[in-house]
N, C-alpha and C positions, 0 to 999 in steps of 0.2 A: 504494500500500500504506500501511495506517496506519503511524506510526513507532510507536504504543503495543501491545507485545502482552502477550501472558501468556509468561512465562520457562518455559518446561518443567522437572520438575526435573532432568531430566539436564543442563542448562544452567545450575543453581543454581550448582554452582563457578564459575561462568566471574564471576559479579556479588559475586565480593568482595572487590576492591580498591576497587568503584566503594562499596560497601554499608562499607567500612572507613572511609572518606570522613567517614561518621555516628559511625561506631559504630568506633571504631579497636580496640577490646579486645577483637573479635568473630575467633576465628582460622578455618582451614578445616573444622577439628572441628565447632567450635561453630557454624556454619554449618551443616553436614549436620545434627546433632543436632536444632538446633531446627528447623530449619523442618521436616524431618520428621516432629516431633512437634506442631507448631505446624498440619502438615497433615491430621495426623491426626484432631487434638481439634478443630477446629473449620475447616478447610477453608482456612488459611492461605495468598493467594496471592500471590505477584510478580511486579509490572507492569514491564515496561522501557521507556522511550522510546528510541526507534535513530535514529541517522544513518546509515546505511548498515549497516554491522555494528559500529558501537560503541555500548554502549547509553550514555549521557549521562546518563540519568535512571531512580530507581527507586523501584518505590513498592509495599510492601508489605501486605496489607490481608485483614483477615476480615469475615465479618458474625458480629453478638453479639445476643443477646437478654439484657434486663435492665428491669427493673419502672420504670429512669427514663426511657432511652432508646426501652425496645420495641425490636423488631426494624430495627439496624441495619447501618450501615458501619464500619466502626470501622479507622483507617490508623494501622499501627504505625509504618512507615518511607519517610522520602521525603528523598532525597537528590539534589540534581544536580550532575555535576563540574563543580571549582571555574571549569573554563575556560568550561564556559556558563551558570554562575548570572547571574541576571537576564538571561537571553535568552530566557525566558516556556514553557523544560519544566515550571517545576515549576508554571506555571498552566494549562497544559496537560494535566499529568499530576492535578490535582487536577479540574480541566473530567471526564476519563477518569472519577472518579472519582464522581460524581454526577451521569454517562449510566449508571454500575453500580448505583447505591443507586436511581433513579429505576427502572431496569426490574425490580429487583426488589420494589420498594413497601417500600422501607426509610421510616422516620418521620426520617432525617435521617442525616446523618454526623458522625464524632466523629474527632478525633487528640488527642494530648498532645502538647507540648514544652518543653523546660528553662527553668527561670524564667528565666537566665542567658542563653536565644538570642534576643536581642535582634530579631535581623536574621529571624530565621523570625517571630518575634512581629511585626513588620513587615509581613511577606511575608504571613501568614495575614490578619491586618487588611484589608488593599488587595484580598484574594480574597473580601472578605466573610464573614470566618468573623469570631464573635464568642467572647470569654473568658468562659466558661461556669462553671469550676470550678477549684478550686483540688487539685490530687492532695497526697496527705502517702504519704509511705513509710516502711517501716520493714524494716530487713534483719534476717531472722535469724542470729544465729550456731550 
């Protein structure tokens, strides 16, 4: 059996201690809310890697059309616990993830992460991913 599959969402609660891991300020609400709405507006979905019944690794991900991009993959979250980072999930889980953009004739895939994660910025490098762009945000009040 693969250990990567798609999380159903009735199984959505169950990945977020593993998804807090990333994202620590994400509660059980806000978990149902968005991805619900995240599945709604564009087909938001979450991959887990399992060892048996634990997932270890998770990666969440849509496809986006946009006039730079075109039609692609675009990974919002990807997290592996701390007890098996560098035991090759999360290049495994990215490998999953451009056997997905490939069978759908995506023009390429896309993530973001914190100027600040040094160690991801590392890890994407060594996957062959390249620094493409720089994001600017701006919050509203």
């Amino acid at each position: 059996m693969n250990p990567i599959r798609e999380i159903a969402a009735e199984n959505v609660p169950s990945i977020l201690p593993l998804l807090q891991e990333l994202r620590p300020h994400i509660t059980a609400d806000d978990l149902k809310t968005i991805y619900e709405q995240a599945r709604r507006a564009d087909g938001f979905t979450f991959y887990g890697y399992y060892e048996g019944s634990r997932c270890v690794g998770l990666m969440g991900l849509r496809y986006l059309t946009d006039f730079v991009h075109k039609f692609h993959l675009y990974i919002d979250d990807l997290v592996v616990t701390k007890d098996q980072r560098s035991s090759g999930v999360g290049a495994k889980l990215l490998k999953f993830a451009e056997e997905l953009a490939k069978e759908k004739n995506c023009s390429g895939l896309r993530l973001c992460t914190g100027i600040e994660n040094e160690a991801g910025k590392r890890f994407y490098e060594r996957e062959n991913w390249n620094l493409r762009a720089i994001v600017y945000k701006k919050k509203i009040s």
